[in-house]
N, C-alpha and C positions, 0 to 999 in steps of 0.2 A: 521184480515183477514186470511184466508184460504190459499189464494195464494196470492205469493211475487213473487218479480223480483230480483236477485242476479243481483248486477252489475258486469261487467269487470274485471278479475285479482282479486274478492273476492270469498268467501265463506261466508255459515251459518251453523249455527247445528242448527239441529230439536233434540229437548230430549221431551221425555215421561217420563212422571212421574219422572221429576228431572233427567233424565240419558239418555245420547248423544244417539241419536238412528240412524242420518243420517248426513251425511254433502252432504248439497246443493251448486253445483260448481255454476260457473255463469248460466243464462236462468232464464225459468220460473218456480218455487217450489210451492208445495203444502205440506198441513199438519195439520193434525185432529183437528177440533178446542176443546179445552176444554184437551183434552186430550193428546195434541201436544202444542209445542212454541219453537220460537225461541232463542237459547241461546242469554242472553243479556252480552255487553263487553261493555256497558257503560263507565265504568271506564276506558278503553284505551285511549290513544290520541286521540283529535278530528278526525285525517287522518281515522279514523272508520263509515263506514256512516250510521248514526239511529242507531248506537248504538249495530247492530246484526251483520253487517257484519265483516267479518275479512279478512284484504290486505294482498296480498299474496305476491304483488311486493316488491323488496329489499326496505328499508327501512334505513333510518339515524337516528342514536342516537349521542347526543350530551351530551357528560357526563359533569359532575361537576368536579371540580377542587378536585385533594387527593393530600395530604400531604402524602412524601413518604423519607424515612431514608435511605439513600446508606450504602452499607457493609461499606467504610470509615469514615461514621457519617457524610455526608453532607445532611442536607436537600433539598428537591426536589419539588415542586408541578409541577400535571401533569393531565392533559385530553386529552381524545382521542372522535375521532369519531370512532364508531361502525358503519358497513354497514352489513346489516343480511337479511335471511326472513324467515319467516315460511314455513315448508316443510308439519307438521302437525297439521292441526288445533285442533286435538283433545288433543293431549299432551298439546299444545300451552293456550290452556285454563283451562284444568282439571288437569294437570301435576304442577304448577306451580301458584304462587299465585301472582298478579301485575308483568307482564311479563317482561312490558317495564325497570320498575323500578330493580328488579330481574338481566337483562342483564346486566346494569349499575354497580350493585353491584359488579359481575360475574366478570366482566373485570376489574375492578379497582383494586379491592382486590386480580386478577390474577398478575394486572400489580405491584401494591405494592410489591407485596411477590416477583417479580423477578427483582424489581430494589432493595430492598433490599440485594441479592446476590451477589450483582453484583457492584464495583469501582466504583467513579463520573465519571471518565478519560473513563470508556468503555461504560458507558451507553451513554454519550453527541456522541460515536464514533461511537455508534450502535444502533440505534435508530429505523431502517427498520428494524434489525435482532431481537429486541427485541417484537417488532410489531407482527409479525412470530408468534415468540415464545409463545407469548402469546394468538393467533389465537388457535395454536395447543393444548397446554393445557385448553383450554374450549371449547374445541369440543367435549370432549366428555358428558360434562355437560349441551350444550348447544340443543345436539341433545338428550337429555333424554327429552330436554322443547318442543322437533318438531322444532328445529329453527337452522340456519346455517350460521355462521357468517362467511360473506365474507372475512370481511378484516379489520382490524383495525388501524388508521393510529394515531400517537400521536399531538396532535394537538398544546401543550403546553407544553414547558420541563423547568426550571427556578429554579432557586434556590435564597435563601437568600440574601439578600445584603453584609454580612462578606462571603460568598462562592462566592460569584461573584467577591470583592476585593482581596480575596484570589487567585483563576483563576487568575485575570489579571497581580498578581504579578510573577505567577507561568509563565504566557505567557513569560511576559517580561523577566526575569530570561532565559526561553527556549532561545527566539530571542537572547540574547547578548551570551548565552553561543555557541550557532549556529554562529553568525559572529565572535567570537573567531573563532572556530574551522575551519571554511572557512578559515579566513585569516591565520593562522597556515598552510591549507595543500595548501593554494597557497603558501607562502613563503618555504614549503617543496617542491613544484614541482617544484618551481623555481629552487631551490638548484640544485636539480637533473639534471634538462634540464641542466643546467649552467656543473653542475660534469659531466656529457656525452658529451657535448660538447668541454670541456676540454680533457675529457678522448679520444673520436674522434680526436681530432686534436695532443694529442699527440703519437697515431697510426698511423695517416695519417704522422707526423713529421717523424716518423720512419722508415716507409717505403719508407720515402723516401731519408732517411739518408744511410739506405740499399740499396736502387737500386742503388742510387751514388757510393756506396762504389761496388757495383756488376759488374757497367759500368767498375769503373776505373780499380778494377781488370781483366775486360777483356781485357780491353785498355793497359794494364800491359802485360798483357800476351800474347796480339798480338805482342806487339811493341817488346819485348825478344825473342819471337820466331822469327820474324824478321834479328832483328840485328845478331841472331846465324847463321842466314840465311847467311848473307852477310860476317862477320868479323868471323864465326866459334864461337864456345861454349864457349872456356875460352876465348878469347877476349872478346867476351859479357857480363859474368860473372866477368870480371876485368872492363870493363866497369859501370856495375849496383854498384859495388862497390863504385868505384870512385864518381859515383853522390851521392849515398847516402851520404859518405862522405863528400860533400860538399854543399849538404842538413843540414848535421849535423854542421859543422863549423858557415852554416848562420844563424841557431836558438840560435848558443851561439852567435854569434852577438849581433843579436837583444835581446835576455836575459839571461845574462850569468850565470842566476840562473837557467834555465833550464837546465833538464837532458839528456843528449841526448847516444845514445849506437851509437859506430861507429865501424867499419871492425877493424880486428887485424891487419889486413895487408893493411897500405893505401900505400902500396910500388907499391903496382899494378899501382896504377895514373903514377907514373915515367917509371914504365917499360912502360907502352903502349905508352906513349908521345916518347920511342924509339923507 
């Protein structure tokens, strides 16, 4: 027939003699018969309707499972969804041979080649960045095919059965060397709070060993200036004598192994008692 009907969010190509001449958006198309047809995309996924038209809406691909070798030699199998669409239907066809299949290749073997670069330890830790990564690098091969891949998410990441007992032993190893180290720097904080606390009180001890000792010297030296007051200077001074003196006498009492310094002159006690 002559005239077709494009559905919704498709396209057609009309080619002339084997060579794309128009592309028909949605509405109603026309096209020479004998001398005009429809490109056929038979061969795409059924989501293609009759075989002519080509979906322009984003689109999911569901890739196969690739076996992929980490820089460290751990194997890996991996699939991803692809979400894409066509921008040009004319590269999208004449550009590129089995599109669908093509993209699948596109991305696997983008994604092999960058988890082979790449640690077990950093690929399992970055997984969206490598996602990314590998979005950017087939962009530019993807938009030679007319097609523009949204996003690509990995859908399956796994490895071996000896990498996976490997990993758990590696885990386990992590965890106990982690609760060592915890309880190492709590018993180190401890220490500390304990050594400041220590070290605080025996400041606080201090200061106030010193302020005692600052009172009584003042109490010292009110009470001498006093007494100069009342009994005049050298009586005062034969006086503070005399007690020391007899300060000193009462410490060899009590330990007569103690040293004790006393006045040269404890004559003063008898003079003042005259």
């Amino acid at each position: 027939m002559f005239i077709f009907t494009v559905p919704q969010n498709h396209v057609a190509i009309v080619e002339m003699f084997g060579k794309p001449r128009a592309v028909r958006h949605s509405g109603l198309g026309f096209h020479l018969p004998v001398v005009q047809n429809l490109k056929s995309v038979r061969g795409w996924p059924a989501t293609q309707k009759d075989g002519v038209y080509i979906e322009l809406t984003e689109q999911l691909l569901d890739t196969k499972t690739r076996s992929c070798i980490t820089k460290d030699n751990a194997t890996m199998q991996v699939n991803c969804i692809v979400r894409w669409r066509i921008t040009d239907a004319i590269k999208a066809v004449y550009e590129v041979e089995r599109l669908h299949q093509s993209l699948v290749e596109l991305v696997l073997n983008e994604m092999r080649s960058l988890i082979g670069s790449r640690n077990l330890d950093e690929i399992l830790s970055a997984r969206s960045e490598i996602s990314e990564r590998v979005v950017l690098t087939t962009a530019a091969t993807a938009e030679r095919w007319g097609v523009n891949i949204t996003s690509i998410e990995i859908k399956e990441l796994t490895t071996d059965s000896e990498t996976r007992d490997a990993m758990l032993r590696q885990m386990e190893a992590e965890r106990v060397s982690r609760s060592i180290a915890l309880k190492a720097e709590g018993e180190s904080a401890a220490k500390i709070k304990i050594a400041e606390s220590e070290k605080q009180a025996t400041i606080l001890k201090a200061q106030g060993i010193s302020e005692a000792l600052r009172i009584a010297a003042e109490a010292e030296s009110a009470y001498v200036a006093r007494l100069a007051e009342v009994i005049g200077a050298d009586a005062a001074a034969k006086v503070l004598m005399n007690r020391q003196a007899l300060e000193g006498y009462a410490t060899i009492s009590s330990n007569p192994a103690a040293t004790v310094y006393l006045p040269n002159n404890v004559q003063a006690m008898m003079d003042l008692k005259k």
